[in-house]
N, C-alpha and C positions, 0 to 999 in steps of 0.2 A: 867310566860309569860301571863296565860290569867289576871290575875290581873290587871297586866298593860296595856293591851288592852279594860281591864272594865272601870278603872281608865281614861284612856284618853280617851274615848268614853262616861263614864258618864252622861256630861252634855246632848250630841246627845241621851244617850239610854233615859235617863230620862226626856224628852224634849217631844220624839216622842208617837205618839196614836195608840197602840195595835192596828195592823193589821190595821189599815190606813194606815200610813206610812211603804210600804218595807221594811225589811232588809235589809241591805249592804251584802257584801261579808265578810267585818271580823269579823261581827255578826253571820252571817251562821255557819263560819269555827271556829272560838271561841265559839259558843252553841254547836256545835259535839262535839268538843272537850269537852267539860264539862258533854257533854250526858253521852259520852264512860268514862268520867274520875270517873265521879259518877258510873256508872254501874260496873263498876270496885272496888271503894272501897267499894260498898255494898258487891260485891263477897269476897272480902277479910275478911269486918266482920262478915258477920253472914252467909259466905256458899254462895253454891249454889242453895238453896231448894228455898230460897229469890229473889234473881237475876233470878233465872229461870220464875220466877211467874211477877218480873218485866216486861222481856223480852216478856215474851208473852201480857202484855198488850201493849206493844209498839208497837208489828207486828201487834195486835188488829187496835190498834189506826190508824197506818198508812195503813194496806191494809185490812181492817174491811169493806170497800164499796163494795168487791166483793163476803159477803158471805150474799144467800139468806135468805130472809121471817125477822123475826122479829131479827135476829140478825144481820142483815148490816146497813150502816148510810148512810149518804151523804159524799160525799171521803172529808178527811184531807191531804193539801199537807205537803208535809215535813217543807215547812215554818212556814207556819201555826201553825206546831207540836211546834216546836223551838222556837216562838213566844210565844207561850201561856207558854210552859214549862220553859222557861230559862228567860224571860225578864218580867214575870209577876208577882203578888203575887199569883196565882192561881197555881203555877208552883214550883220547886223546892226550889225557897225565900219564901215560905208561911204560914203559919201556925203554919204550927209543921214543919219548921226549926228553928224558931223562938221562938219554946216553955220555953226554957229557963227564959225568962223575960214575965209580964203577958201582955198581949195584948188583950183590950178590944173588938176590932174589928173580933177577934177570937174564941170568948165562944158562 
């Protein structure tokens, strides 16, 4: 399912400019969906010890603006989070998903 939803959005994802352009709504609900899908098969390969260490940078990530002094930020909305993580190369297509073949833009 989300496949096909990348697939035929493609040209629209690959087209538009990080966080200029909104998300749609079956961008939103196809990136959760890939959030919880991923966080899920991490739990499944290597445990919970991993996923737990995940997890807390994500509660980080998204409600990190309301803890004082040198460890809070400026708030990250959930789109925003989704945006960077799911539709970027900075985000779960990046790097070391990638590592397999060598990529210069990566070393």
């Amino acid at each position: 399912m989300l496949d096909s939803i990348f697939f035929a959005e493609s040209h629209r994802i690959t087209q538009r400019i990080t966080l200029l352009f909104p998300l749609e709504t079956v961008d939103l609900l196809a990136a959760s969906v890939l959030l919880a899908l991923t966080i899920e098969a991490t739990r499944r390969t290597v445990g919970f010890g991993l996923t737990s260490v995940v997890l807390v940078f994500v509660v980080y990530n998204l409600w990190g603006h309301g803890l004082p002094g040198a460890l809070g930020f400026r708030e990250v909305s959930y789109n925003h989070f989704l945006d960077i993580m799911m539709f970027t190369s900075d985000g779960l297509f990046g790097c070391r998903f990638a590592s397999r073949r060598p990529m210069p833009s990566c070393s």
